[in-house]
N, C-alpha and C positions, 0 to 999 in steps of 0.2 A: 553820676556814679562815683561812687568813691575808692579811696587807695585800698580798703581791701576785699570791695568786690572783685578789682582787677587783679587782683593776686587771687583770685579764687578764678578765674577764669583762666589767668595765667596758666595755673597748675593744672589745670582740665585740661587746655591745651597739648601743656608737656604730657602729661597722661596719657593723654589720646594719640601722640605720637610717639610714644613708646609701645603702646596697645600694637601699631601699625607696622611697626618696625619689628615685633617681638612673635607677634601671632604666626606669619609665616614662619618663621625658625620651627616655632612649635610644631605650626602642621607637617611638616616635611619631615621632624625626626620622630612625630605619630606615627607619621603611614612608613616608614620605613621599618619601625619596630615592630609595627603591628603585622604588618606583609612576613617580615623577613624572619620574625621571631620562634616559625615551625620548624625551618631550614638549620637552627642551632642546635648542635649537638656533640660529640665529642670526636666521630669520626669526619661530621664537617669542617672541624677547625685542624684537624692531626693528621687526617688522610689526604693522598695527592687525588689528583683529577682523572677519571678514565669516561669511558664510553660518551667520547668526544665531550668533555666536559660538564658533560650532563648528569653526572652521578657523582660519587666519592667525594673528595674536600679541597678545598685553599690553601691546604698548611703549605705548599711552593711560592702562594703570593702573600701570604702573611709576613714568610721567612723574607722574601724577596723588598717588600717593602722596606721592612726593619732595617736590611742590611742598606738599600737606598739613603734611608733618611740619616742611619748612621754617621754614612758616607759623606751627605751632603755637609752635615756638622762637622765633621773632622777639617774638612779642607773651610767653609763658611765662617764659623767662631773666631777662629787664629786670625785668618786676612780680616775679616771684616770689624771686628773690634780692635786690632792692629790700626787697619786705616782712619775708624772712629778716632782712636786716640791721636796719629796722628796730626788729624783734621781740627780736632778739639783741643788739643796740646803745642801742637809745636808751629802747624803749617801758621803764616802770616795772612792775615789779610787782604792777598794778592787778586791781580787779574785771571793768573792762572789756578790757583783753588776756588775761587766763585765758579771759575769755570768747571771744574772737579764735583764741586757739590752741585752746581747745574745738571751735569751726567750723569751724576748717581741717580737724580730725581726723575731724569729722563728713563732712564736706565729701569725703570720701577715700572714707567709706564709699558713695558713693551710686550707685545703680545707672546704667550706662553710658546705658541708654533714658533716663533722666531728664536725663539732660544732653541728650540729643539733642532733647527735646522741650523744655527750658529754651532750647536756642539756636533753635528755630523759631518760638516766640515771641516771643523778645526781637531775633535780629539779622535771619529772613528777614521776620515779620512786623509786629512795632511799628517796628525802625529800617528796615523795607522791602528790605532790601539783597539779598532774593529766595536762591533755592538757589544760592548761588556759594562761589567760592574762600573768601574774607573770611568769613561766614557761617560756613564749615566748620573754619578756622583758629582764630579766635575762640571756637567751641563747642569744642573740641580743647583747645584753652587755657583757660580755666578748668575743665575735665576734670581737667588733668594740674597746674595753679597747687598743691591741697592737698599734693602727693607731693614738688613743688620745695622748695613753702616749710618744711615738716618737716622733710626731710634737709639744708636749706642752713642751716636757724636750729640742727639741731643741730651739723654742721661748726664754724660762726663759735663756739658756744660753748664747744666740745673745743679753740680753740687757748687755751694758759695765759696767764690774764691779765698775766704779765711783757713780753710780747708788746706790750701795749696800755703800761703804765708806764712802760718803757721809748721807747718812742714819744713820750708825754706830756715825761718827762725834760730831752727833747734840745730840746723846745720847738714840738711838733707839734701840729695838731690833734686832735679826735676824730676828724672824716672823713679829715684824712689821716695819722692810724695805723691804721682803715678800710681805704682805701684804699691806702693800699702795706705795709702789714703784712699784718692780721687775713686782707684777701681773698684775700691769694695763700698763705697758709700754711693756710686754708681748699680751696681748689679744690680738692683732689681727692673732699672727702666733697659740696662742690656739685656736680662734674662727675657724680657716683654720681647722685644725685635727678635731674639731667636726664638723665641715661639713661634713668634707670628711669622715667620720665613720659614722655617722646617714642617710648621704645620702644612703651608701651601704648597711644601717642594713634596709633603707624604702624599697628599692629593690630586698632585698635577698627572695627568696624561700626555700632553701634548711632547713635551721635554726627552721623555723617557721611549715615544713612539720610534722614533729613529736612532736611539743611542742605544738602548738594554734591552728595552722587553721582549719579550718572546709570547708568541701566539699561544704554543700550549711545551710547555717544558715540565713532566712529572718527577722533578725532582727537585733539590735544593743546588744551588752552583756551588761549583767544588773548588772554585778560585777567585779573584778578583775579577780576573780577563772571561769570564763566562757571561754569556745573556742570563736572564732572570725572569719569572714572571713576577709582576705587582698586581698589587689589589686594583690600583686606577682602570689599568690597561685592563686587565681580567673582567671586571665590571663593564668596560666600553664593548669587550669581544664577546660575550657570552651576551651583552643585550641589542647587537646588533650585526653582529656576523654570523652566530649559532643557530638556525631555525629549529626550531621545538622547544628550545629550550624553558623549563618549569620555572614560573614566574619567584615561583619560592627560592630558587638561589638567586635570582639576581637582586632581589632584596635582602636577602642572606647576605650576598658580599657587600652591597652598600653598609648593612650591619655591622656588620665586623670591621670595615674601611674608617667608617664614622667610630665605633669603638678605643679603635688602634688611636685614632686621632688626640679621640677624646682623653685616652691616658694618657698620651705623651703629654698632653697640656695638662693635666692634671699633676702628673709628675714637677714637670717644670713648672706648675705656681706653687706647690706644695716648697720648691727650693726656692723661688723667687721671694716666699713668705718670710720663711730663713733669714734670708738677707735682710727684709723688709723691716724684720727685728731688730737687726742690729746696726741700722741704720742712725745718725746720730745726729739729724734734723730732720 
């Protein structure tokens, strides 16, 4: 057999296991569109929830969501590409950051219930701060801090050191060839790690079960320190706690959960593109 039968078998290969890997994706956001696509309408997505959840809309765990994942970002970006830089910049190549970036990795693996039960301990019941917004933000945010600071510390360390030299050269500091070099020739592999951490903190249940959610709240929270419903939670309670409940909104809200997702990613490559532009290798 010769070299480019085997490159044709190759690529059949790769083919086929992309086929294998790709087809589920498809089927799952089939039948969720296809189900849940009658459920869409303008007082499903605008109206709150009544006759036990079985009627009226999501606009409480839409809003709820949003302000979540906000949340998680405000406090996750700042620490977590802080530490990136850190880790990537300044720390040494000691026993104690191997052991740092060991944690973080570990830290990644850990099941989503234990964070949710890390943050009921520490923010609604030692720091008191009760099942609220803050609470739920905060637990969400060190969920998603391991996923940031790995993909942001690998970014800063993929731009080539000439970068940083160059910098130094002209009479720069460290922080500021940091900060107007490394970061911005950086962004687009940081903007990748917040995606893919914010996206997973919009979609978690488990986190949110004991810090924020609320079973059925027909309104929007009017504070930080209030409970909140989310699309996760809403989705797990109305497809398993509600009896009767019409099958057409529980794909409804998976629709709309997968939707919300999909723009914020969509938003976020559209900026990561941005960057990708002006990128200078």
């Amino acid at each position: 057999m010769n070299r480019f039968a085997i490159q044709r078998i190759g690529f059949a290969v790769l083919a086929l296991a992309a086929l294998v890997v790709v087809s589920p994706i498809v089927l799952v956001i089939a039948t969720i569109v296809v189900r849940g696509i009658s459920a869409i309408n303008w007082e499903f997505l605008t109206a709150i929830p009544r006759e036990g959840m079985k009627a009226g809309g999501i606009f409480p765990a839409i809003v709820g969501t949003v302000i979540l994942t906000l949340g998680t970002a405000l406090v996750a970006i700042p620490v977590g590409v802080g530490g990136a830089v850190y880790l990537a910049e300044y720390a040494r190549d000691t026993a104690f950051t191997r052991a740092i970036r060991l944690a973080i990795v570990n830290l990644a693996g850990i099941p989503s219930i234990v964070y949710g039960l890390f943050g009921l301990g520490l923010f609604v019941l030692f720091l008191q701060l009760g099942t609220s917004i803050v609470a739920g933000s905060l637990t969400l945010a060190i969920m998603t801090l391991p996923v940031v600071i790995s993909t942001a510390e690998e970014a800063l360390r993929a731009v080539p050191t000439e970068f940083r030299t160059v910098s130094a050269s002209v009479g720069g500091t460290q922080w500021q060839g940091i900060w107007h070099v490394v970061l911005p020739q950086a962004m687009p592999g940081i903007i990748t790690g917040i995606i893919l951490g914010l996206l997973r903190a919009a979609g978690e249940t488990a986190p949110i079960l004991f810090t924020v959610a609320a079973f059925y709240l027909p309104r929007i929270p009017r504070s930080a320190f209030d409970q909140t419903m989310a699309l996760p939670y809403h989705l797990y309670v109305i497809s398993t706690q509600v009896p009767g409940m019409p099958e057409q909104i529980q794909y409804g809200t998976a629709l709309v959960l997968l939707a919300v997702t999909l723009s914020m990613n969509g938003v976020a490559t559209a900026i990561r593109s941005v960057f990708r532009r002006r990128r200078e290798w």
